[in-house]
TISEDO-343812 format. One record per residue (C-alpha): chain; z, x, y. Coordinates in steps of 0.2 Angstrom, whole numbers, plus 5000, padded with zeros to 4 digits. Last residue first. Example, Ala and Ser with C-alpha at 12.3 -4.5 7.8 and 13.67 -1.06 7.14 Angstrom:
BEGIN
ATOM  unit    pz    px    py
ATOM     A  5036  5068  4995
ATOM     A  5039  5062  4978
This chain:
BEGIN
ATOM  unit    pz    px    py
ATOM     A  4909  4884  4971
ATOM     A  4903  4901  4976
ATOM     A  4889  4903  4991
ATOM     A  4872  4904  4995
ATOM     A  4860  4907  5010
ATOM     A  4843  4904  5016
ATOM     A  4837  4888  5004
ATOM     A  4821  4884  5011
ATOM     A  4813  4867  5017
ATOM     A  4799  4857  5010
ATOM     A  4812  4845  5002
ATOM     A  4810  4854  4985
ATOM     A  4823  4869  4992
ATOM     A  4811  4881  4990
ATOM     A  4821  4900  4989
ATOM     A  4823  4912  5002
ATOM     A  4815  4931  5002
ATOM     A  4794  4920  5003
ATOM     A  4799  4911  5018
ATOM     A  4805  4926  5027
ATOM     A  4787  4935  5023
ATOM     A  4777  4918  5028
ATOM     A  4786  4918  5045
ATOM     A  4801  4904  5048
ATOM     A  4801  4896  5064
ATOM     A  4794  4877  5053
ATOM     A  4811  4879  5043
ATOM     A  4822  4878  5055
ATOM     A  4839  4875  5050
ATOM     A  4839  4886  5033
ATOM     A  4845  4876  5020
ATOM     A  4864  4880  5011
ATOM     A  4866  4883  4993
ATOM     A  4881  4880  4982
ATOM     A  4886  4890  4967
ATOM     A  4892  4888  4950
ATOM     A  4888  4867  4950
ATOM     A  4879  4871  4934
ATOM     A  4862  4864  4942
ATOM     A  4866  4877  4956
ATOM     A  4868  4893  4943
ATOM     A  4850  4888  4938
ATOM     A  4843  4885  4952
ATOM     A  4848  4905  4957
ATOM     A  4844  4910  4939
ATOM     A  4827  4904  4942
ATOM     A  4824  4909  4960
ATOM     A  4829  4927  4952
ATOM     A  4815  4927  4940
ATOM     A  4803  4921  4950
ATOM     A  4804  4934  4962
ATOM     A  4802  4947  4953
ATOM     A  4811  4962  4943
ATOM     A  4827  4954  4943
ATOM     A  4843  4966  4937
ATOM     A  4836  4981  4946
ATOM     A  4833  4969  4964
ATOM     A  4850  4963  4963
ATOM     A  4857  4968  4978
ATOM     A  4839  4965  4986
ATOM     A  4839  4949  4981
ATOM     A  4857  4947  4989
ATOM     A  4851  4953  5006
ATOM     A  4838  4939  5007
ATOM     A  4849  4924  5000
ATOM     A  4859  4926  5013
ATOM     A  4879  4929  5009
ATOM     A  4891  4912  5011
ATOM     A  4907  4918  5015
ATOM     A  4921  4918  5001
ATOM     A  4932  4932  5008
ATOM     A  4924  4946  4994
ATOM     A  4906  4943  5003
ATOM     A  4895  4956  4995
ATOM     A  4904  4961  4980
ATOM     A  4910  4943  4977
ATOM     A  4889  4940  4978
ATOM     A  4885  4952  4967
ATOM     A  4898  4946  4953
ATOM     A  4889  4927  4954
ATOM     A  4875  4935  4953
ATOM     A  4876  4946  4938
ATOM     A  4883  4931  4930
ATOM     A  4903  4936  4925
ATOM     A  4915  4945  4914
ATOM     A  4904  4949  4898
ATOM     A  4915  4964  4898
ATOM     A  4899  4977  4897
ATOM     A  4890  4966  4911
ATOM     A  4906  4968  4923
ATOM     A  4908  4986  4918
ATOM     A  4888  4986  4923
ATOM     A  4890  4977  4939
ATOM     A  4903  4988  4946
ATOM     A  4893  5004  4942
ATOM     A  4881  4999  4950
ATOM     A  4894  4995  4965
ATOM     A  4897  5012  4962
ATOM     A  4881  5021  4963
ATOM     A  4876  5028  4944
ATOM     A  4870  5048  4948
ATOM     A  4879  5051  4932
ATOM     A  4893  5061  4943
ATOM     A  4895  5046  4952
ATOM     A  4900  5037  4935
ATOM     A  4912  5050  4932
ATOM     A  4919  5046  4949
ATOM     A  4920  5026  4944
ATOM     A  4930  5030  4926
ATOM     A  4942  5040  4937
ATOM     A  4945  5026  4950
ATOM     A  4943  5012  4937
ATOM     A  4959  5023  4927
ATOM     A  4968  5024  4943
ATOM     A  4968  5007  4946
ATOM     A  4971  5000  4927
ATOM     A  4991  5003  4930
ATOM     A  4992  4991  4948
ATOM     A  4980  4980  4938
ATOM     A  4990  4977  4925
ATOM     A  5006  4973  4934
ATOM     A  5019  4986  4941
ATOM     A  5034  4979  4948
ATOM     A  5034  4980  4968
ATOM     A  5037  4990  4981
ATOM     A  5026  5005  4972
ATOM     A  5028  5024  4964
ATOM     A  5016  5033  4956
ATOM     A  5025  5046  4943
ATOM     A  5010  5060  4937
ATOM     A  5006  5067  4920
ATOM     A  4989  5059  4920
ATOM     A  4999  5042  4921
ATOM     A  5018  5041  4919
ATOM     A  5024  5023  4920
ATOM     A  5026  5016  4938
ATOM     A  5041  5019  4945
ATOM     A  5046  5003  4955
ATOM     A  5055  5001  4973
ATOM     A  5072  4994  4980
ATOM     A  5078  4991  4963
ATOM     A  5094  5000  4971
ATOM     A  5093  5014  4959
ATOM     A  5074  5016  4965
ATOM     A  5077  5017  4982
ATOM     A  5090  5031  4980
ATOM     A  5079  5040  4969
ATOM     A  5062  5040  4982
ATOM     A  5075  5043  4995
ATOM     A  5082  5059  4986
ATOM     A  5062  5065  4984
ATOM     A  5056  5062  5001
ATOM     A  5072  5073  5007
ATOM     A  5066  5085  4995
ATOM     A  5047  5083  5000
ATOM     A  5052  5088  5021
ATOM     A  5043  5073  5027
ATOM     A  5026  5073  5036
ATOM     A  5024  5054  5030
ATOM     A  5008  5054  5022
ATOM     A  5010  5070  5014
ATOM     A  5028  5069  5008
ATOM     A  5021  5050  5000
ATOM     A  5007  5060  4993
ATOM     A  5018  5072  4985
ATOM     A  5030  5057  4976
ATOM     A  5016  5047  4970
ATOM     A  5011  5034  4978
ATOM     A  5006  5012  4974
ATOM     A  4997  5005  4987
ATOM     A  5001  4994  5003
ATOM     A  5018  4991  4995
ATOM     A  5022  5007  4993
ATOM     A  5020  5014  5012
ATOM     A  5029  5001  5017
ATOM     A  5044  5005  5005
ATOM     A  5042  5024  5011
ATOM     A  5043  5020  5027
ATOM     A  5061  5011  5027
ATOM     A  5067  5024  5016
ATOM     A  5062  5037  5029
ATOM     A  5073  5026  5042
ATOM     A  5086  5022  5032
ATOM     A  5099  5035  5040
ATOM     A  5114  5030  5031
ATOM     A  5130  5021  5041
ATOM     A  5144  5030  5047
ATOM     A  5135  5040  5055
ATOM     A  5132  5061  5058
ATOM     A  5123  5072  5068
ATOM     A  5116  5090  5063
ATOM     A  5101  5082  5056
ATOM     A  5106  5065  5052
ATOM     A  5121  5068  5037
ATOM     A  5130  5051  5032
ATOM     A  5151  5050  5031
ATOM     A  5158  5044  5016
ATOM     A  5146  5051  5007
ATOM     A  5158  5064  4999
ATOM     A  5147  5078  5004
ATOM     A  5149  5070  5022
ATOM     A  5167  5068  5022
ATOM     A  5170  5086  5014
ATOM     A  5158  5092  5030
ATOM     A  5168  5081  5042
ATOM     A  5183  5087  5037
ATOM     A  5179  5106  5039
ATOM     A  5172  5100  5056
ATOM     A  5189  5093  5063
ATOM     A  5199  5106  5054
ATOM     A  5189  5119  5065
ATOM     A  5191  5111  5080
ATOM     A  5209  5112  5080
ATOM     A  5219  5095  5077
ATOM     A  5218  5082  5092
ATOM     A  5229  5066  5089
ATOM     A  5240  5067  5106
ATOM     A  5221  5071  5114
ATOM     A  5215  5054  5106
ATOM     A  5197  5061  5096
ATOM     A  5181  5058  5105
ATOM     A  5184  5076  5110
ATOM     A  5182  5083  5090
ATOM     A  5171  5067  5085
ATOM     A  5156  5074  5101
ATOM     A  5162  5093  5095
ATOM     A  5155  5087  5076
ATOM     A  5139  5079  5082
ATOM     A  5137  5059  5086
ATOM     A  5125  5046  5076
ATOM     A  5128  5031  5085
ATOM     A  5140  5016  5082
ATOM     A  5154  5027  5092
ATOM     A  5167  5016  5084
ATOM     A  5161  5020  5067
ATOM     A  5162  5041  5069
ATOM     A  5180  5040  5078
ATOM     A  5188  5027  5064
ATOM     A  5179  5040  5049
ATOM     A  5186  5053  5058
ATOM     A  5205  5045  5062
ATOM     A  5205  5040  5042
ATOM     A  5199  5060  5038
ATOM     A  5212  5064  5049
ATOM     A  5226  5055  5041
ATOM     A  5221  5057  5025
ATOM     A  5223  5076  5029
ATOM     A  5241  5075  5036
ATOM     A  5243  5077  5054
ATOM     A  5256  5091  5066
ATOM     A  5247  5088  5082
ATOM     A  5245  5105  5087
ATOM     A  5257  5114  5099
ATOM     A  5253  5115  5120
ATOM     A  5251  5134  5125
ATOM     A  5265  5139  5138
């Protein structure tokens, strides 16, 4: 003789779902909450799934793949804040880099948003660039420098030429002084040598650039360090440094 149905209301069984699904503490699938369930409370398997998907719609309960929690899947969310704060993205290259279906993408990109968990950037060459933090000038210049540097490519003008010059056109900084945070952008001392030939367009000879050089020292702009032994040096290794009047050589320089 076939056992009858527990007679349940539908509160009931959504409340005995939701009480199945969080006990687990793991995502389960809808015939792991259908045997979980107490056999004295066991509905047909059917109603069991039926109330899981209105649950689900509902977001009471929390799709993962076929499985379902109690709790959202953060994960992709997770990786899309990471991704964000180490540059801002725009929705396809955030898909890309993730290997994420880009609808799902997309409803974490809104969901993170609402919650002030990440930024939307204002619309820039009709794209939306996303980031973990609020956008500040720099973060809405970037893409412009990167567009304003690859038309200067196409001039045949090098970018850290092309540096220099926006820095000239700005009257931002001593041709030196913006060479050397090119070279050394931690602060580290850059020898003399390599920088003459960084500059080697802006000063046509060597007098010229051990001038501007003393120069930036008397002003307390940069600080100079002597090379150790002097009497080693060759007369062509002599001539790249710099006299330091003490009948030594300045080899390397630095920012104050």
């Amino acid at each position: 003789m076939a056992i009858p149905r527990p007679e349940i209301s539908p509160a009931e069984l959504e409340t005995l779902v939701l009480d199945v699904v969080t006990s687990e503490g793991r995502p389960v699938t809808v015939t792991e909450i259908h045997r979980s369930m107490p056999r004295a409370l066991r509905p047909a398997a059917k109603a069991v799934s039926g109330v899981v998907a209105a649950l689900a719609d509902a977001k009471r309960l929390f799709r993962i793949g076929r499985r379902y929690s109690a709790r959202p899947d953060r994960t992709l969310h997770e990786r899309i804040v990471g991704l964000a704060a180490e540059e801002a993205l725009t929705a396809p290259q955030l898909a890309k880099k993730l290997r994420a279906p880009a609808g799902r993408v997309r409803d974490a990109i809104r969901e993170l948003v609402e919650g002030g968990e990440l930024h939307a950037y204002p619309k820039q060459q009709r794209v939306v660039r996303y980031g973990a933090h609020p956008p500040g000038a720099a973060d809405l210049l970037r893409p412009e420098l990167a567009r304003l540097l690859a038309a200067a490519a196409k001039l045949g003008i090098a970018e850290t030429e092309a540096r220099r010059a926006l820095r000239e056109l700005l009257g931002d900084a001593d041709p030196i002084v913006a060479a050397i945070r090119e070279l050394e952008s931690d602060g580290a001392l850059v020898y003399l040598p390599h920088l003459r030939t960084a500059l080697a367009s802006s000063f046509r000879d060597k007098p010229s650039f051990d001038r501007a050089v003393l120069g930036l020292l008397a002003r307390g702009a940069v600080q100079l360090q002597s090379h150790p032994t002097p009497s080693l040096l060759g007369a062509a290794e002599r001539d790249a440094m710099i006299e330091d009047g003490r009948g030594g050589y300045f080899s390397a320089i630095g920012l104050r």
